[in-house]
N, C-alpha and C positions, 0 to 999 in steps of 0.2 A: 451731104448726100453723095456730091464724087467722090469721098473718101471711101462710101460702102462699096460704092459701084466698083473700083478696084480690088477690094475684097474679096466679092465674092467666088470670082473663080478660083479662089482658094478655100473656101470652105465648101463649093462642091465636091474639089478635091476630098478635101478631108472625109467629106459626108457620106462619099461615094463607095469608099472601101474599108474591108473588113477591120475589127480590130487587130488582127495580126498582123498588120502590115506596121503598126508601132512598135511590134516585139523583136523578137532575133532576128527576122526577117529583116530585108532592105528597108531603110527608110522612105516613105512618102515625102518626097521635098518639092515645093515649085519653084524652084530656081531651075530653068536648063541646063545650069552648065553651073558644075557642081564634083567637088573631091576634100579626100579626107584620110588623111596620112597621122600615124604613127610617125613620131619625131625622133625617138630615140633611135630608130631603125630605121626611114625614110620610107618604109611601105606603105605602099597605096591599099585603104581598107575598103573602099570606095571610089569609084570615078562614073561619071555620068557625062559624057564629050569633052571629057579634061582637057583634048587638046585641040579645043575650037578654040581657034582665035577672036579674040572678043575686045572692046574698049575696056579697060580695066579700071577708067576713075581714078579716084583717090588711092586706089589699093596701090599704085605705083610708087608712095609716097615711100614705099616697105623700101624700094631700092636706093631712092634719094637718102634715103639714114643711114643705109650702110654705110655709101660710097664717102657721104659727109662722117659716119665713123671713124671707118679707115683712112680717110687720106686729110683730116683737120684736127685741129688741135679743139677739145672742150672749151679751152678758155680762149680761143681765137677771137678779136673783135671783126666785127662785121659791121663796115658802113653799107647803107642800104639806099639803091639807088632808086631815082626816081622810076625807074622802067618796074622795079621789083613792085615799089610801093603801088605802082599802081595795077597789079595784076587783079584782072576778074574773078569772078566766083568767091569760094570761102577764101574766108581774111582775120589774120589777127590783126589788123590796122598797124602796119609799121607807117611812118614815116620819112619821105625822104630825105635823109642827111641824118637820120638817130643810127644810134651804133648797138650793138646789141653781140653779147656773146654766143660762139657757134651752136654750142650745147643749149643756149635757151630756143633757137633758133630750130634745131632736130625737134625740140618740146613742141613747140608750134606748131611744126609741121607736122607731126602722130599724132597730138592729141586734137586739136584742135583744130587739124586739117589745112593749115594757113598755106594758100596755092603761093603769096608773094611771100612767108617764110624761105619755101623750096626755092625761088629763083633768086633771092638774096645767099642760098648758099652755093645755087649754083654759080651764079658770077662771083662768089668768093673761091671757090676753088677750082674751075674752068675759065672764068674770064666773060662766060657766056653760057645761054640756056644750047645750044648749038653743038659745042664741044662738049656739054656735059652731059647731054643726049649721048653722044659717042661713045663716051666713057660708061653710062649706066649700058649701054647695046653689052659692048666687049665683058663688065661685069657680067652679065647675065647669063651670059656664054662659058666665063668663067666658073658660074656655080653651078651650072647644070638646066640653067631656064633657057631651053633653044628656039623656041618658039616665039618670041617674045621681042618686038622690037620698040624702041621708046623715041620721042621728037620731042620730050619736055619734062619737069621734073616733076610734077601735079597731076595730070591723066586729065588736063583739060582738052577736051576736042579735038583731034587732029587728023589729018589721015595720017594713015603708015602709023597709028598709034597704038600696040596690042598687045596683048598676052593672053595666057591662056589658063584655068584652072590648074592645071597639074605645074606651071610653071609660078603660079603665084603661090603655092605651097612650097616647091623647091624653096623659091628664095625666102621667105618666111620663117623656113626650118633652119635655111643658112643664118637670117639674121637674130634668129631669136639665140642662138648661142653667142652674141655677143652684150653683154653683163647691162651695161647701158640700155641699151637697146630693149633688152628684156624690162629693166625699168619701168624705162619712160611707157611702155605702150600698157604696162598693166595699173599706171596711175591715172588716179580716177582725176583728182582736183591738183594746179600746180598755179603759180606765180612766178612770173619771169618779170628781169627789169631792164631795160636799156639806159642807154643817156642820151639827151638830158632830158634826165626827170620821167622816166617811160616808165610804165606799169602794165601790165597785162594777165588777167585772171584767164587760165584754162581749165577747160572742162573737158575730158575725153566724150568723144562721140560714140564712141563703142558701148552701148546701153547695155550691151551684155554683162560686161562688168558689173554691174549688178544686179543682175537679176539671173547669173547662172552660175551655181556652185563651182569654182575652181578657174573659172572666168582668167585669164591671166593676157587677154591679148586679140584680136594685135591691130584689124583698121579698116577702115570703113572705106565707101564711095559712091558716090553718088553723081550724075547727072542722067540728061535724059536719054541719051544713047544707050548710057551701059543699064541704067535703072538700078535698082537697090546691090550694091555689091559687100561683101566683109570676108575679110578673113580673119576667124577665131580663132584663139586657143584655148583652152583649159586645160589642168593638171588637177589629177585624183592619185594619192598613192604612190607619187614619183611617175607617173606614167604623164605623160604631154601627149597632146592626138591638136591638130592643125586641118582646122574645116575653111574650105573657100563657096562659097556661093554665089553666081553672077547673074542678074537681071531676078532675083527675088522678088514675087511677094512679097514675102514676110523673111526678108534677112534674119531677123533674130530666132525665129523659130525656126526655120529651115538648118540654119547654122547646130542650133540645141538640139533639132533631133540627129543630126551627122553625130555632133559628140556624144549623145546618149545611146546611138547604134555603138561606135567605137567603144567608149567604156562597157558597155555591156551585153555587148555580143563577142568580144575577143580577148584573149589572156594574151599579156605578154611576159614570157619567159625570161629572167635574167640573173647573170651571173654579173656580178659587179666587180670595176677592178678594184684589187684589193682582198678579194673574197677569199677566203679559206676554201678550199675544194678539197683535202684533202692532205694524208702523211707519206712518206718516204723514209724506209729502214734506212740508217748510216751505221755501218757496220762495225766501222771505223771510226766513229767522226763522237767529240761531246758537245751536247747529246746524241745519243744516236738515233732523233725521231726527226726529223725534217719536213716543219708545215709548210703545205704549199697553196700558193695564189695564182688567181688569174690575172694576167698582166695590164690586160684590159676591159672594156665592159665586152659580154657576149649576149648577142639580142637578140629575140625573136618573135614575132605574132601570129597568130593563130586564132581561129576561130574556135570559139568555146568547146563546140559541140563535139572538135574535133581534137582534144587536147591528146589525147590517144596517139595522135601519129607524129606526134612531137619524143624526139629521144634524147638526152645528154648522155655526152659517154666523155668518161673523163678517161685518158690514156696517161698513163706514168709506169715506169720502171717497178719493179717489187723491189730495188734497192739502188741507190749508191753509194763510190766513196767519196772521203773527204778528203782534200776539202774541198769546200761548195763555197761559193761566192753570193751573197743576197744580190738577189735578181737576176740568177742563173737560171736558161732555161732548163729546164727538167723533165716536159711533159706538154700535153697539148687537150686543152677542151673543145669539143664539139656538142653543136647542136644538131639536130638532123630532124626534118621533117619529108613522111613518108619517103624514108629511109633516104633523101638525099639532102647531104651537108649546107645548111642554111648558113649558119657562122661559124665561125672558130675564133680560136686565138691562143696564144703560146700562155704555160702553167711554167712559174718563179718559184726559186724557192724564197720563202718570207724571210730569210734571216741568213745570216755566215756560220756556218760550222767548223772548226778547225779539225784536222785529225789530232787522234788521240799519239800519244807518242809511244814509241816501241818500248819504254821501261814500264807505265803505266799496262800497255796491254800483256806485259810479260808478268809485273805481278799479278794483273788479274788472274791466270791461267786460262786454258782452253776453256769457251764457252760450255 
């Protein structure tokens, strides 16, 4: 019966407004505080009080993986002390005095939410939950998450403990581009082992993983402060879109409609590097066609409705000579919406061309 009782002001919601409000339009979500960024290009597609400061739960656990990313070794062992072993809340039941590898350890604490995982790595690589707090603050700031300040490495209850939707997507977006890391949070079922003699079955908590096409991330959070929190990702088509949601209802629907607004309410534009864009006469040079690439990815998003005010203009020479060097620049692509430059990036040429030599172009004769 208390289960319905918290439902329902969710399905007044839902019941109350029109069916357009599921389509192109903004999505209906009841989560208060709520955003939804494009990854490729870090644009906000959506925000709804992105930058209220909020207890963030488990969601915090995004930064304890980095920081234990970057600055531990995978295969580091890790004795686990008794203070860790006995941390409150979600738990993978470590042990104190078992040892256990740092990589099984990041496991634990994404999928499985383990709060005494995160303080067994924070005292492996700070010494303490205190100084490691320090160091996720200064990261934070370092990625571009301002707003946001941390006193532990689990988002168990504190004061002074916060972040903010729009800051829980930055760092999300910073972490999901490290390899690992993308991994571990879109694995459903895992097995980690310590010594001696340790076992432990994970199961990711992120229910979304299956039950939303393209599901690929990234974690969950829970207690009664913050109430239902996650941040999702999914990927359709090469495109990634990173939904956060905080004090949910319905985490997992609210989370599905942000990515169903993102995939199909907006186009994202892309030139990839690598990309052929275009030729360059060499007048001089064999051959004398000279393909050219973008040097790196060029990105942009746009609302469907409005693909129209989006332009590429690709700029290059009508010639040069040779010789050319492969990954010389040459030329420069743009994006531009409603005529002002969103991205760019410098046009290579794909290959070396040497000049032809003055006997060769002398029996050729004049063109």
């Amino acid at each position: 019966m208390f289960r319905w009782l918290r439902v329902l002001p969710w399905l007044f919601l839902c019941l109350s407004l029109p069916r357009a409000a599921f389509g192109a339009e903004e999505p209906l979500i009841s989560a208060p505080w709520a955003a939804l960024m494009e990854a490729r290009t870090g644009q906000f597609l959506y925000s709804k009080n992105a930058h209220a400061e909020r207890p963030p739960a488990s969601t915090t656990k995004i930064l304890t993986a980095v920081l234990a990313l970057e600055l531990g070794r995978l295969d580091a062992e890790v004795t686990v002390s008794k203070y860790a072993a006995t941390t409150p809340g979600a738990s993978i039941d470590l042990v104190a005095g078992t040892t256990w590898r740092l990589g099984d350890l990041i496991k634990g604490a994404l999928m499985n939410s383990g709060n005494d995982a995160t303080v067994a790595i924070a005292e492996h690589l700070a010494g303490s939950e205190e100084t490691f707090a320090w160091m996720m603050n200064r990261k934070s700031r370092l990625i571009g998450a301002y707003r946001s300040h941390f006193v532990n490495p689990n988002g168990l209850p504190a004061d002074n403990h916060y972040s903010t939707a729009y800051d829980l997507a930055v760092m999300s977006r910073y972490a999901l581009q490290h390899p690992v890391f993308r991994r571990i949070v879109a694995t459903r079922e895992d097995e980690i082992n310590g010594s001696p003699d340790q076992k432990r079955l994970l199961y990711n908590t992120n229910r979304l993983l299956t039950s939303y096409p393209g599901a690929d991330g990234v974690k969950t959070g829970t207690t009664e402060e913050a109430g239902q929190c996650l941040v999702a990702s999914a990927t359709r088509e090469g495109r990634q879109l990173i939904a956060v949601v905080l004090r949910s209802w319905d985490r997992y629907e609210d989370a599905s409609r942000l990515l169903d607004y993102g995939f199909n309410a907006f186009h994202l534009e892309l030139v990839q590097a690598g990309q052929r864009v275009g030729t360059i006469y060499v007048p001089n040079g064999r051959p004398q066609e000279l393909p050219v690439v973008s040097s790196s990815d060029v990105a942009w998003t746009v609302p469907v409705e409005d693909m129209e005010g989006l332009e590429k203009r690709v700029l290059l020479p009508r010639a040069v000579k040779a010789p050319v060097r492969k990954g010389q620049v040459v030329g420069t692509i743009q994006l531009l919406y409603r005529g002002e430059e969103v991205a760019s990036a410098p046009l290579v040429a794909a290959r070396e061309i040497q000049a032809e030599s003055w006997l060769s172009r002398f029996l050729k004769g004049p063109n």
